[in-house]
Legacy VTK file of the C-alpha trace (Angstrom):
# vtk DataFile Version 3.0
C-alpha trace
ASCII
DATASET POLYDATA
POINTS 303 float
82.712 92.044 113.171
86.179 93.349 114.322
88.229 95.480 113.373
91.241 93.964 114.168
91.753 90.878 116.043
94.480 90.779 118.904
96.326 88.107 117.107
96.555 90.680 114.214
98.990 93.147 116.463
100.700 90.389 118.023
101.350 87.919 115.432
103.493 90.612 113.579
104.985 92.130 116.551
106.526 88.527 117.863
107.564 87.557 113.840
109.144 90.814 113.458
111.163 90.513 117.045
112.280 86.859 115.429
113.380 88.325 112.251
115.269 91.280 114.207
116.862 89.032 116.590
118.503 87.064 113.821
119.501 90.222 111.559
120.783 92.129 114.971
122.578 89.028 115.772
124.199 88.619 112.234
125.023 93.132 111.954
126.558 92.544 115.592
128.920 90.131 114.969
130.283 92.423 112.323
129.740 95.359 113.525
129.680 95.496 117.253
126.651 96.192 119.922
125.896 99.352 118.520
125.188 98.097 114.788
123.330 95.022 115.716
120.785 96.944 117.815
120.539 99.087 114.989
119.933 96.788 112.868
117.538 94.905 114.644
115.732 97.631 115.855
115.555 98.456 112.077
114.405 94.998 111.264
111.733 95.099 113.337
110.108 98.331 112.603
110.122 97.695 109.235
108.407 94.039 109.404
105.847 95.398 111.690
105.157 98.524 109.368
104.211 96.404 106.797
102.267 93.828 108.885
100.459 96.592 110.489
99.248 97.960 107.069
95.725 96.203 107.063
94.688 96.397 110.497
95.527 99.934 110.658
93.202 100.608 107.279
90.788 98.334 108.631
90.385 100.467 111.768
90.431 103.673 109.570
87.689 101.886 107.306
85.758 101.048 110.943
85.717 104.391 112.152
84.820 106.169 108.610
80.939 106.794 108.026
79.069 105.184 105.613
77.623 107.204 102.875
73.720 108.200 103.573
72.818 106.193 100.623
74.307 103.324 102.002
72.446 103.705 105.116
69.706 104.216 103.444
69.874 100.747 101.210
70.439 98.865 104.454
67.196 100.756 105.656
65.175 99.177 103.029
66.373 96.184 102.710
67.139 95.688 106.524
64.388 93.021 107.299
66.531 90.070 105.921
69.385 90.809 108.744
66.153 91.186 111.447
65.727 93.123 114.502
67.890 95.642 113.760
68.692 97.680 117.194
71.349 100.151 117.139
74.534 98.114 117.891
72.785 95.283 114.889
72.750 97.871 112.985
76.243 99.359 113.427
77.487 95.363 113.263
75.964 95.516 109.869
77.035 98.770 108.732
81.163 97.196 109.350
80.680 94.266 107.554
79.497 96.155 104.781
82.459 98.696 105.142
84.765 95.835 105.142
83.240 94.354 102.222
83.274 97.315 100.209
87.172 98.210 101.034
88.196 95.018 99.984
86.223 94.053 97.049
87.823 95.468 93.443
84.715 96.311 91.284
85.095 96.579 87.719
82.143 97.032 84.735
82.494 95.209 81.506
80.674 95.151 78.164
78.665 98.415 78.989
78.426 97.824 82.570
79.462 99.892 85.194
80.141 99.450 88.643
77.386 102.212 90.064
77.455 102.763 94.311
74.554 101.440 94.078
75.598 97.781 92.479
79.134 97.908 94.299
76.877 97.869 98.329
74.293 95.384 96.919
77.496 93.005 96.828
78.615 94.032 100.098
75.336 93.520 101.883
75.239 90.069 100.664
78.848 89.635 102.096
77.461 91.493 105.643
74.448 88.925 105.573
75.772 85.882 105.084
78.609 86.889 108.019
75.752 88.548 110.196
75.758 85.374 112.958
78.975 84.802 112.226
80.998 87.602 113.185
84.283 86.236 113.749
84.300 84.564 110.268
85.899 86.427 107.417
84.779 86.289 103.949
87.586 86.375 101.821
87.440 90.031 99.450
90.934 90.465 98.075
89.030 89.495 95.087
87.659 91.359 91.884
83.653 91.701 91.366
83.323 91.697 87.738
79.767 93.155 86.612
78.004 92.977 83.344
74.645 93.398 82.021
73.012 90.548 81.762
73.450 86.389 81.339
76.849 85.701 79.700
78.039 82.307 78.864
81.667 80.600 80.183
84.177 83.209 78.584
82.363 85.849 80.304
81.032 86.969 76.542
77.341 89.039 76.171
77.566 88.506 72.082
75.099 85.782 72.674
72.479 85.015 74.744
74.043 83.110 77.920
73.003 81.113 80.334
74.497 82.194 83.309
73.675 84.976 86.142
76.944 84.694 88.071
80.133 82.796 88.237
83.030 82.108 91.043
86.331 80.530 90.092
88.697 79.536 92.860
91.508 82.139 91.059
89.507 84.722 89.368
87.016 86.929 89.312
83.762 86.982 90.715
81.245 87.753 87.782
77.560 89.112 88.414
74.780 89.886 86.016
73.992 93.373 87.020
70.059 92.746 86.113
70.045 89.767 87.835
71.686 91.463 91.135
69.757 93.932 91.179
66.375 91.508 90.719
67.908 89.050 93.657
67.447 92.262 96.243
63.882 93.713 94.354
62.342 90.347 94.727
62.308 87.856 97.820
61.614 85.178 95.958
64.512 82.565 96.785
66.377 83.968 93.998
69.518 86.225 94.505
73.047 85.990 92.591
74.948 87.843 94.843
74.237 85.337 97.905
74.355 82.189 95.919
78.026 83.357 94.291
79.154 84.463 97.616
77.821 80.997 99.362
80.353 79.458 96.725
83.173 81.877 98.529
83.133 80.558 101.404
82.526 76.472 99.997
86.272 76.597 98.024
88.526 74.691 99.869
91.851 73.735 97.508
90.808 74.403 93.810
87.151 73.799 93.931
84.007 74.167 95.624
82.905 70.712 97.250
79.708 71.997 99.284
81.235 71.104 102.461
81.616 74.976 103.162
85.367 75.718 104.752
84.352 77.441 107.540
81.888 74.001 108.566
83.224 72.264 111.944
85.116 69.236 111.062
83.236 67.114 113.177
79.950 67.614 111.192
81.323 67.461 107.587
80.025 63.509 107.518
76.985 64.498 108.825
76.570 67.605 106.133
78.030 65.735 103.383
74.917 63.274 103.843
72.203 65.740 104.105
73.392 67.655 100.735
73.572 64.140 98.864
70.319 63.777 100.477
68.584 66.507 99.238
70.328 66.750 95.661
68.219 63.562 95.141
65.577 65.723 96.544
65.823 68.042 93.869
66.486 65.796 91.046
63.388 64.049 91.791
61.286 67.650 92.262
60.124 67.277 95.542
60.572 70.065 98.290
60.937 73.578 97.011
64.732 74.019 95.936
65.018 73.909 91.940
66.473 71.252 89.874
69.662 73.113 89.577
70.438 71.941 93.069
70.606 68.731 92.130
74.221 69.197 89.586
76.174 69.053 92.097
76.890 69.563 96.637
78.258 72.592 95.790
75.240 74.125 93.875
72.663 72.245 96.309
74.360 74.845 99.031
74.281 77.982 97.186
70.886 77.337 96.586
69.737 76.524 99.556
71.635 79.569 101.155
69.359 81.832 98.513
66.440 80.162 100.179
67.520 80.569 103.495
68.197 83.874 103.802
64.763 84.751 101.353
62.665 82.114 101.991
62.940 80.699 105.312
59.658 79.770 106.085
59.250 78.481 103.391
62.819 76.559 103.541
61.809 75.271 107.032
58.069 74.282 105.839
59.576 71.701 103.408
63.280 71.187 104.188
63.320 71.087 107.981
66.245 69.183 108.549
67.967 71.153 106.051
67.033 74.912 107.600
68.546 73.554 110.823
71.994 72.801 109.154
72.232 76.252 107.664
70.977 77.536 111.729
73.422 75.843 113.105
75.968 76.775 110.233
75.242 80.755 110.108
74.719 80.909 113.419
71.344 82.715 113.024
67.397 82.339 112.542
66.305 84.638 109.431
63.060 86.264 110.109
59.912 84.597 108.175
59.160 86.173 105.084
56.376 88.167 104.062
53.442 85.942 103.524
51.717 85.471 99.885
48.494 87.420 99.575
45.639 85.603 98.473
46.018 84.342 94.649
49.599 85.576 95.137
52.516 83.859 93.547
56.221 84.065 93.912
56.262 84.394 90.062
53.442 86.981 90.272
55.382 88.694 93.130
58.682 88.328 90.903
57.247 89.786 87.667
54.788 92.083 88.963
LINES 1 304
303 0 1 2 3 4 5 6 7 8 9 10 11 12 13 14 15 16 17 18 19 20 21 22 23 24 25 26 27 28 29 30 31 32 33 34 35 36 37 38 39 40 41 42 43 44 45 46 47 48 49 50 51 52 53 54 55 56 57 58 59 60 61 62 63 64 65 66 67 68 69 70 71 72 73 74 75 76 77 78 79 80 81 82 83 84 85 86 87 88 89 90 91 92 93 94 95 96 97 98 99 100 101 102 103 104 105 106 107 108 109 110 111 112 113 114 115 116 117 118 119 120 121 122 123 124 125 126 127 128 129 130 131 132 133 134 135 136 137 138 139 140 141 142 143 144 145 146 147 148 149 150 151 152 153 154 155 156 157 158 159 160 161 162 163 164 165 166 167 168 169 170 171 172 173 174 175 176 177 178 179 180 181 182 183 184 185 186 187 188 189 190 191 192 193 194 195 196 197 198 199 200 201 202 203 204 205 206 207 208 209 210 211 212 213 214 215 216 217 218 219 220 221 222 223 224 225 226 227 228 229 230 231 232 233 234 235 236 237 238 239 240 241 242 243 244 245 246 247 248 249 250 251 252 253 254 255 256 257 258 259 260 261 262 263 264 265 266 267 268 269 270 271 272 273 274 275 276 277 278 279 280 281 282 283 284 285 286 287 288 289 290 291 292 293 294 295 296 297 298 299 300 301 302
């Protein structure tokens, strides 16, 4: 993932010269030569100052170390991302920097937003952009945690139903039991990459699971295959649970948790499906770890 993009430097630098030309025009035909240049010159620094600001923290947020513990969690839980040879792993180490600069964490309800919760979001962000590094997720966005399921206003007073939840304006709220079981367990099940998956579907005000980053040309194509396998899952065939089935967008996010957790698995019994989200991510997750005999994924989730 870059740092900064050329079209970051001179996108602002050509605006700003527009904007300076007009205001030194306007100064100078009050003011003479002298006061137009000054203004202009003015103009211009001051529009490319403030376009400047991200790119310049995103190099500063590039060049800055992550914390040992941080290297450390990507250590353990590196296997999902594959091979990971030291330029993979320095790729990885960005996009989590990135994510982790931009996100806004905040606890609620007894919650709190621990180092440890705050990089198990930003992995998810680094793995779902891992073959994809031109793509940006969006993160000017707040990561609301609390402790467990919570219903629709975000309220614990009650037993809830959900693990996480994405709004097109709003936050993005996460179970912190349930993240931290998506990344213990891979068992097709994580919050953080099924809420995220939902990031990138919104397009306008809601998420359609046509993803927006998907080429144009193949949203026909994609739009078939989810419809295709929501019936799937309505009807309990394949592997992806009946929740996949309420709607295109849920049918993705699911089928990204499986992806990225189960791919063997997802390519076993959803082959035409596994190819989509190749061809979509840009990448081939390594094969999970095989069930041992009389294993299950529950026994392997509960044990």
């Amino acid at each position: 993932m870059r740092a900064v993009r050329p079209s970051d430097l001179v996108a602002p630098a050509l605006g700003g010269a527009l904007f300076a030309l007009i205001a030194g025009l306007v100064a100078g035909r009050a003011g003479g030569l002298a006061a137009g240049t000054s203004v202009g010159l003015g103009v211009w620094l001051v529009v490319l100052g403030w376009a400047l600001r991200r790119p310049l923290r995103r190099l500063r947020v590039a060049r800055r170390a992550l914390p040992a513990a941080a290297g450390e969690w990507i250590e353990a839980h590196g296997r999902r991302y594959g091979p990971l040879d030291p330029a993979r792993r320095q790729r990885v180490a960005r996009a989590v920097a990135f994510a982790l600069d931009g996100l806004t964490f905040e606890g609620a309800g007894g919650a709190e937003a621990t180092p440890e919760l705050r990089l198990s979001v930003a992995a998810g962000a680094a793995l779902l952009l891992h073959g994809r590094p031109d793509w940006e997720l969006p993160t000017e966005r707040t990561v609301l945690l609390v402790p467990d399921t919570f219903d629709e206003a975000y309220g614990d007073e009650e037993p809830g139903v959900y693990d996480g939840m994405v709004h097109h304006q709003g936050p993005i709220v996460l179970s912190t039991r349930a993240v931290q079981d998506g990344w213990a367990y891979e068992d097709g099940h994580n919050v953080v990459l099924h809420e995220l998956a939902h990031v990138f579907d919104f397009e306008g005000w809601e998420a359609d699971g046509v993803p927006s980053f998907l080429d144009p040309r193949s949203a026909e194509a994609w739009t078939t295959l989810m419809r295709k396998e929501m019936r799937r899952a309505e009807r309990g065939q394949g592997i992806l649970r009946s929740y996949a089935a309420s709607a295109p967008a849920e049918l993705f996010a699911v089928a990204t948790e499986q992806f990225f957790e189960r791919p063997a698995r997802l390519r076993n019994h959803h082959p035409e499906l596994f190819e989509a989200l190749v061809a979509f991510y840009n990448l081939t997750p390594p094969d999970e770890p095989e069930l041992g005999a009389g294993e299950s994924l529950m026994s392997r989730r509960w044990s």
